[in-house]
C-alpha positions as CSV (number, residue, x, y, z in Angstrom):
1,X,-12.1,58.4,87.9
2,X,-11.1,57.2,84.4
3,X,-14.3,55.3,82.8
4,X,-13.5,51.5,82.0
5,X,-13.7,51.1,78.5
6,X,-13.0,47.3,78.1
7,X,-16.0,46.1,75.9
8,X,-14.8,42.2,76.1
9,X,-15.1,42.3,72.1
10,X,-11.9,41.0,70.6
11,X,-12.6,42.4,67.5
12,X,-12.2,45.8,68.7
13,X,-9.4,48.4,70.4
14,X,-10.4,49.3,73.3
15,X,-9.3,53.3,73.9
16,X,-10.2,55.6,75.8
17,X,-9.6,59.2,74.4
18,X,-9.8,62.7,77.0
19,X,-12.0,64.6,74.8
20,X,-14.2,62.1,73.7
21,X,-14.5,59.2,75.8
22,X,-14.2,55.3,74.9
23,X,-13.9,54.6,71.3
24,X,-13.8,51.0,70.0
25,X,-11.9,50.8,66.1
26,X,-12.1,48.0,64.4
27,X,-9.3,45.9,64.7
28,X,-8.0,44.3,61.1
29,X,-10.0,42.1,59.5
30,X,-8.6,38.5,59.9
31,X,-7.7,38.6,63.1
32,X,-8.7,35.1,65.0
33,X,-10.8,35.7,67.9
34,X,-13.0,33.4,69.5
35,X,-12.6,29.3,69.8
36,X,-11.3,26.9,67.1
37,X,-14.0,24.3,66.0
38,X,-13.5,21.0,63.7
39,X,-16.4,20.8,60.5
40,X,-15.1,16.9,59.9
41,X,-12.0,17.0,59.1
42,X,-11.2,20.6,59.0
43,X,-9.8,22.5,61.3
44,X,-11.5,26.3,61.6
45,X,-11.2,29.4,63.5
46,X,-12.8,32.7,64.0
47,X,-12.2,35.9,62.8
48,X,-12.5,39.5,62.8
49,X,-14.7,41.1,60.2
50,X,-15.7,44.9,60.3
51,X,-14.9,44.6,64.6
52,X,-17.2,41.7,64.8
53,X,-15.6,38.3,65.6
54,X,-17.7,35.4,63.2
55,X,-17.4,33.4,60.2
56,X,-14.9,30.5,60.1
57,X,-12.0,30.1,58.4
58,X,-10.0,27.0,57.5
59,X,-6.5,26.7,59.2
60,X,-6.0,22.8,58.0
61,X,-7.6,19.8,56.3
62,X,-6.8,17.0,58.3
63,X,-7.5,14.5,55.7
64,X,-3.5,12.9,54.6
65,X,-3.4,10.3,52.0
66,X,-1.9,7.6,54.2
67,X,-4.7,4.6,54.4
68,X,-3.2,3.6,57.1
69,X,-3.6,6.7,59.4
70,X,-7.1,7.3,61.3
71,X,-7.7,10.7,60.6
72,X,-9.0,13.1,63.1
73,X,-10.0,16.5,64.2
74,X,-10.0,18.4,67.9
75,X,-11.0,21.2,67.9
76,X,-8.1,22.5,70.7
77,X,-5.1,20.6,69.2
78,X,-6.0,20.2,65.5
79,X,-5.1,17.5,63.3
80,X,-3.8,13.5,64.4
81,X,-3.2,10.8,62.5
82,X,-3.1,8.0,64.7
83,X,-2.6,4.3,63.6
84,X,-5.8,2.5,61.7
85,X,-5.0,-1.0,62.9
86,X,-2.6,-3.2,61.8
87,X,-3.6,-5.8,59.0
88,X,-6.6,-3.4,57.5
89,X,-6.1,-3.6,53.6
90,X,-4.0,-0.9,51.8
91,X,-2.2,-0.2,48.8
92,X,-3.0,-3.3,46.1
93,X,-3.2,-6.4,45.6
94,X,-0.5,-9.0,44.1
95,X,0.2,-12.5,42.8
96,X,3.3,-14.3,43.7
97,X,2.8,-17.6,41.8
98,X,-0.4,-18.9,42.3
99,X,-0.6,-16.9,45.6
100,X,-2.8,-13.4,45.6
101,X,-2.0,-11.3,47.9
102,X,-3.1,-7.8,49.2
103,X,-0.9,-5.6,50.9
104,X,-2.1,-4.5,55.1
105,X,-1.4,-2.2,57.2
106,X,1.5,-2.4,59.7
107,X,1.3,0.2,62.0
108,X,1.0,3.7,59.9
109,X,2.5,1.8,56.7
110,X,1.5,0.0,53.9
111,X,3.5,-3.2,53.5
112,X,3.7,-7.0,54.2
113,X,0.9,-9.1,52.1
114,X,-2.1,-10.9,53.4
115,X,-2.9,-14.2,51.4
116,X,-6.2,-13.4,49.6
117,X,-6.8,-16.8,48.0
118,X,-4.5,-19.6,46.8
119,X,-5.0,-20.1,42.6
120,X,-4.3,-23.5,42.7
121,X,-7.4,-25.6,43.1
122,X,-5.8,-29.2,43.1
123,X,-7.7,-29.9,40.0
124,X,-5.1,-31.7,36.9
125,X,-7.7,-30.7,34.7
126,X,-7.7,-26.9,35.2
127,X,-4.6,-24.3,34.3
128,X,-4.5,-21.9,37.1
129,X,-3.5,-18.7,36.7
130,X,-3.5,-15.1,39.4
131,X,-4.1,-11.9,38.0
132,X,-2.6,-8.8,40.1
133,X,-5.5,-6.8,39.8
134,X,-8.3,-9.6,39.6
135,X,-7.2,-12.5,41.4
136,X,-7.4,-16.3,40.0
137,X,-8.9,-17.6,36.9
138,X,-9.3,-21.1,35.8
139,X,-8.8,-22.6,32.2
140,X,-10.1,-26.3,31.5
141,X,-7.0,-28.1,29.8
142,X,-6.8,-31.2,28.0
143,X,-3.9,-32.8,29.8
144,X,-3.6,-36.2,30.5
145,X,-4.9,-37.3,34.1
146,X,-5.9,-40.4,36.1
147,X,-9.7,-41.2,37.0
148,X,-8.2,-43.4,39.6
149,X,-9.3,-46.3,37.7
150,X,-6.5,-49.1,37.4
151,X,-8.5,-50.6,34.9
152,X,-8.6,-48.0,32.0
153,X,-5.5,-46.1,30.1
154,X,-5.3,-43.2,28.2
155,X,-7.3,-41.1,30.9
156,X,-7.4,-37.8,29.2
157,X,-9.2,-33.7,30.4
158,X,-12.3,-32.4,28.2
159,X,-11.2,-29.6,28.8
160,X,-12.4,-29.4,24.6
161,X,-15.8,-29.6,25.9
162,X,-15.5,-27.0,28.4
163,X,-15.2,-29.0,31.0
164,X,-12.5,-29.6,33.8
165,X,-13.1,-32.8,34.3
166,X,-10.9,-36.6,33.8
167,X,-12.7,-38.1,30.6
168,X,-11.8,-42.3,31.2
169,X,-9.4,-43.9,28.5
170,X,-10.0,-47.1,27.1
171,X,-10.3,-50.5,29.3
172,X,-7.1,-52.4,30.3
173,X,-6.3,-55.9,28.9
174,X,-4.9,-57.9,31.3
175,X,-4.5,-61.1,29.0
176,X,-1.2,-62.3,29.5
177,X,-1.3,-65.1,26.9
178,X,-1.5,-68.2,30.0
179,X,-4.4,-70.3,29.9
180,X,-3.1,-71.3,33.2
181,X,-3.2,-68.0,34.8
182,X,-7.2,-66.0,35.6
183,X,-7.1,-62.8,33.7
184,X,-8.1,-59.8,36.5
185,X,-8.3,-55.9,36.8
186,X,-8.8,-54.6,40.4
187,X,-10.1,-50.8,39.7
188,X,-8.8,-49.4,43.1
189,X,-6.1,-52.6,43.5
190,X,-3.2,-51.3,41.4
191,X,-4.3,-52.9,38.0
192,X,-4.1,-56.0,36.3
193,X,-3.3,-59.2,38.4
194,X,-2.7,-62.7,37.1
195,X,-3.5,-65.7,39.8
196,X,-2.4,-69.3,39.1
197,X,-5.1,-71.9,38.6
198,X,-5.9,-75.5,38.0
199,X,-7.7,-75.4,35.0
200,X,-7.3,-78.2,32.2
201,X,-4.5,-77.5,29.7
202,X,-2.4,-79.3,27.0
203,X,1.4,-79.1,27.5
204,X,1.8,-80.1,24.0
205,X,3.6,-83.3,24.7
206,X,2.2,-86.5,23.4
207,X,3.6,-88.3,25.8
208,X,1.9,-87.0,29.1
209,X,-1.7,-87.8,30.4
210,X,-4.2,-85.5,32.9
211,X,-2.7,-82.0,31.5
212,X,-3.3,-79.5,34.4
213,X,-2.0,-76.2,35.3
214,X,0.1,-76.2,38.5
215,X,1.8,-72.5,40.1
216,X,1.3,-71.5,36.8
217,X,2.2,-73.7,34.2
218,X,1.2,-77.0,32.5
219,X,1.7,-80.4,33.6
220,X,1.2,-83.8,33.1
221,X,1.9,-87.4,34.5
222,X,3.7,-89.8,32.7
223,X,2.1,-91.9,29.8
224,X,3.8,-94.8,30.3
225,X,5.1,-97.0,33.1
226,X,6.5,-100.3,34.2
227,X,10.0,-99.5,32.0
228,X,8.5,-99.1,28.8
229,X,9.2,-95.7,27.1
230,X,7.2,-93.1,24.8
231,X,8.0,-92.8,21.2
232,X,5.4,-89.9,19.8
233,X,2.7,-91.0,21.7
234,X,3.3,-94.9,21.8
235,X,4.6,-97.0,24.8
236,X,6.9,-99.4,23.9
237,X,9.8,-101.7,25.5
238,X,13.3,-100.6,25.0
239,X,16.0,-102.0,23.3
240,X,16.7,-105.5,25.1
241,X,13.1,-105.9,26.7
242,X,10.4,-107.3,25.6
243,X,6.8,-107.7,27.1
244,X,6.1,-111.7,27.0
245,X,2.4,-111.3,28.5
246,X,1.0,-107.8,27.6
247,X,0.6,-106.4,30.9
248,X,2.5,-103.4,29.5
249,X,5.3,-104.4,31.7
250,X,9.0,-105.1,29.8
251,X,9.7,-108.1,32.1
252,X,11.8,-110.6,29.3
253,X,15.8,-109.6,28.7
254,X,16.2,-110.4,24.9
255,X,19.5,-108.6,25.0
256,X,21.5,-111.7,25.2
257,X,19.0,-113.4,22.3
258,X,18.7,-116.4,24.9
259,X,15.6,-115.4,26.8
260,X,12.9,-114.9,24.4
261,X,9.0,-114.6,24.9
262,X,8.2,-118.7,24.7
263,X,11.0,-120.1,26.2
264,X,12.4,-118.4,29.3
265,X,11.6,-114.9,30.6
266,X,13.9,-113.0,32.6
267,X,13.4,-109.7,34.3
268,X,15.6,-107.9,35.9
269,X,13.1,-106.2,37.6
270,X,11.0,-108.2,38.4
271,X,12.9,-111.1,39.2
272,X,11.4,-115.0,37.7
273,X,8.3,-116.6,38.0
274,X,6.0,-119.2,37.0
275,X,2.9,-118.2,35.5
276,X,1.0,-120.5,33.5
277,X,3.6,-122.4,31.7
278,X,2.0,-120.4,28.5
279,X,3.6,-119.1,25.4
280,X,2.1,-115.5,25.8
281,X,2.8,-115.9,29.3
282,X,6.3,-117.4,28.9
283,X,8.0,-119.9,30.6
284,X,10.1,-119.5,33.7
285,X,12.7,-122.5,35.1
């Protein structure tokens, strides 16, 4: 019976010659034998050197520059590159206005932009700006601005002092030239506001008593009364009249040069009467 001369190393040739026997040669060196392996991410295998079956050899790297790919190694079925998870960060980062963005992953690409930060801070007193590669950056200006102060103008930014911050302006005047109006500011009421009041005043007419302000203006009541008039200050009768008694009422018609002060009084007004059959009193019939 033929000897078996199978020696179950893969590294050899198994032969079996009639005059001598079995005889293992070498196989080529190179020759994979025995099981793949992964080191990380390489992929290895086994081979033949001088008919023994060692060493390990690298049949791929499994490493791909894709930084969106999970990178593996099994030692059966090699390499796989399965998706890292959409939204990870890849690739760089970008402004679009005052927007900076970095682009994510989206499946096994690169692509699409997640909002890193927004560059504008809402602040009138800063100029914002977004770098690609380093994001925002802030400059103190020296704009104009409000300190959300009715009451002052000429709000200004120091942004000369460094600082981003609303330096105040000067106060508001609110004077509108009435004595008859109050003078206000309301800092968080819209400004200056001017209310009526009923303050003394002088309307500038010689001819009115008990100046006051009314809604606004200046007022007064009449200086004279019972039908005399005002000449510059002055009550006096009018043309015609005269007042026979001086109770500052015009109560004798001289028009007609009949009825005088002394002899008969007439008003028109005021209709006749007896009163002490006086001169300065006059005489009624």
């Amino acid at each position: 019976m033929a000897p078996d001369c199978e020696d179950w190393n893969p590294c050899t040739s198994d032969v079996c010659d009639p005059g001598s026997g079995c005889v293992h040669p070498p196989v080529s060196d190179g020759m994979e034998c025995g099981a793949r392996s992964c080191s990380g991410l390489e992929w290895r295998r086994q081979t033949c050197q001088s008919g023994q079956c060692g060493g390990s050899e690298i049949i791929q790297v499994c490493g791909d520059p894709n930084p969106c790919t999970a990178d593996s190694c099994d030692g059966g079925a090699g390499c796989s590159y399965p998706a890292a998870g959409d939204g990870l960060p890849c690739g760089s980062t970008y402004c679009s206005g005052l927007a900076w963005y970095a682009q994510t992953c989206q499946g096994t690409s690169c692509s699409g932009g997640a909002l890193l930060a927004s560059c504008d801070d809402g602040n009138p007193c800063s100029d914002d700006y977004c770098n690609d590669g380093s994001g925002c950056s802030y400059v103190p200006s020296t704009a104009a601005c409000s300190d959300g102060d009715a009451c002052t103008a000429g709000d200004t930014c120091n942004g000369a002092a460094g600082e981003a911050c609303c330096q105040s302006g000067s106060k508001l005047s609110c004077d509108d030239g009435n004595p008859c109006t109050d003078d206000e500011c309301w800092p968080a009421g819209g400004g200056c506001a001017n209310p009526p009041n009923a303050s003394p005043c002088d309307d500038g007419d010689a001819c009115t008593i008990s100046d006051h302000c009314s809604v606004g203006g200046c007022t007064g009541s009449p200086l004279c009364s019972y039908n005399q008039i005002c000449v510059g200050g002055v009550c006096q009768c009018p043309a015609g009249l005269a007042d026979c008694d001086y109770d500052q009422i015009c109560e004798c018609d001289t028009s007609s040069g009949q009825y005088v002060c002394g002899t008969e009084c007439y008003s028109y007004v005021y209709g006749c009467w007896e009163y002490y059959n006086t001169w300065e009193y006059g005489y009624c019939s």
